[in-house]
C-alpha positions as CSV (number, residue, x, y, z in Angstrom):
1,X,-13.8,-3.1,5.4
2,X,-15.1,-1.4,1.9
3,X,-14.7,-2.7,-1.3
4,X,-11.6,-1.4,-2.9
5,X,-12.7,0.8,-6.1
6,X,-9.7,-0.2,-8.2
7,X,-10.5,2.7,-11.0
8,X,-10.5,5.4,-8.2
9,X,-7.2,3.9,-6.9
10,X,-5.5,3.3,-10.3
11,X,-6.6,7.4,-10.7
12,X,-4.7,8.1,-7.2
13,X,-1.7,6.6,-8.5
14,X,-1.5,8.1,-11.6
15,X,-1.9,11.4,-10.1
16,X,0.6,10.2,-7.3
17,X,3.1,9.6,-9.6
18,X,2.5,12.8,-10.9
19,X,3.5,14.4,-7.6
20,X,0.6,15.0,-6.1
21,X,1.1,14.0,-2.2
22,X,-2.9,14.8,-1.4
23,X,-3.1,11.8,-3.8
24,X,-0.8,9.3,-2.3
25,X,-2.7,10.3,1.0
26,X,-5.6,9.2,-0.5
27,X,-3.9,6.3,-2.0
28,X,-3.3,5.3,2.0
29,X,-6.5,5.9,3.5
30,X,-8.3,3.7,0.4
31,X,-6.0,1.0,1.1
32,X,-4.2,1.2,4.5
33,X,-6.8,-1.2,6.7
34,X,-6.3,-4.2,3.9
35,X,-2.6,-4.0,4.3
36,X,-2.8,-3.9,8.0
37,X,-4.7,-7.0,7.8
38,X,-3.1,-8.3,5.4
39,X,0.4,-8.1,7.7
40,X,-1.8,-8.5,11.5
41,X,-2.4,-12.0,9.9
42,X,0.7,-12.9,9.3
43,X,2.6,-11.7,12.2
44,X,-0.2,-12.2,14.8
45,X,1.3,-9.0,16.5
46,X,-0.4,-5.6,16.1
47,X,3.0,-3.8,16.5
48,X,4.9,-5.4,14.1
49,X,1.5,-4.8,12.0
50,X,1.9,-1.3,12.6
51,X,5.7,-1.3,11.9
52,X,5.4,-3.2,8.6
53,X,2.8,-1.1,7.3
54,X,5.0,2.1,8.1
55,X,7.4,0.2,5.5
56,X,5.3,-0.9,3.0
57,X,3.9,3.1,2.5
58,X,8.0,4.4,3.0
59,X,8.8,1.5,0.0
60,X,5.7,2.3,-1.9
61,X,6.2,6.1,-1.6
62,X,9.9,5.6,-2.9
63,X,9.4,3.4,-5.8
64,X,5.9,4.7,-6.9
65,X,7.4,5.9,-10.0
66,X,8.6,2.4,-10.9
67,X,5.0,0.6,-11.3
68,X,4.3,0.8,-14.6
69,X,0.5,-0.4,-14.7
70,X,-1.4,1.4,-11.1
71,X,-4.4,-0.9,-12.0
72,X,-2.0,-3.6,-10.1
73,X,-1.4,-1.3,-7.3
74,X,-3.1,-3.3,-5.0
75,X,-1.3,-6.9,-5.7
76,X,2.3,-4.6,-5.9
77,X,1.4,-3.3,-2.3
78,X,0.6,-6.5,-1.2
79,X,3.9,-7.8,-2.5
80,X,5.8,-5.4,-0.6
81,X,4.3,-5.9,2.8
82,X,4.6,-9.9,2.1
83,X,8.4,-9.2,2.2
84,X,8.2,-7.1,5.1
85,X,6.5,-9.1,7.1
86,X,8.5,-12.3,5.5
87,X,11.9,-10.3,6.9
88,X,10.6,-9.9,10.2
């Protein structure tokens, strides 16, 4: 996995949050493999990987607007799928 360029990410969100969806796909592919990781790790099951990372993009997408600072993108999206994967 790459090293996460925070700048570029914080720039996708900001233009996200703007409304532009070409940016939020972006936002996904930059950060998509380190969530499924993140939730393959702690459910030990690639399918409930997969299915928690669908709801950590469907929250994200939905409450994009609410994160105030989108250098911290990457710790709020690793919040979300903590609780995902916490609730399943």
């Amino acid at each position: 996995m790459p090293a996460l360029d925070y700048k570029y990410i914080a720039d996708l969100v900001s233009h996200a949050q703007m409304g532009d969806s070409d940016a939020f796909a972006e936002l996904y592919a930059a950060t998509y493999e380190k969530q499924y990781y993140f939730a393959y790790c702690y459910l030990r099951d690639e399918y409930l990987a997969q299915d928690a990372l669908q709801e950590t993009y469907i929250l994200a997408l939905k409450n994009l607007s609410k994160l105030k600072d989108p250098t911290l993108v990457i710790a709020w999206l690793n919040q979300i799928n903590f609780r995902i994967c916490y609730s399943l």
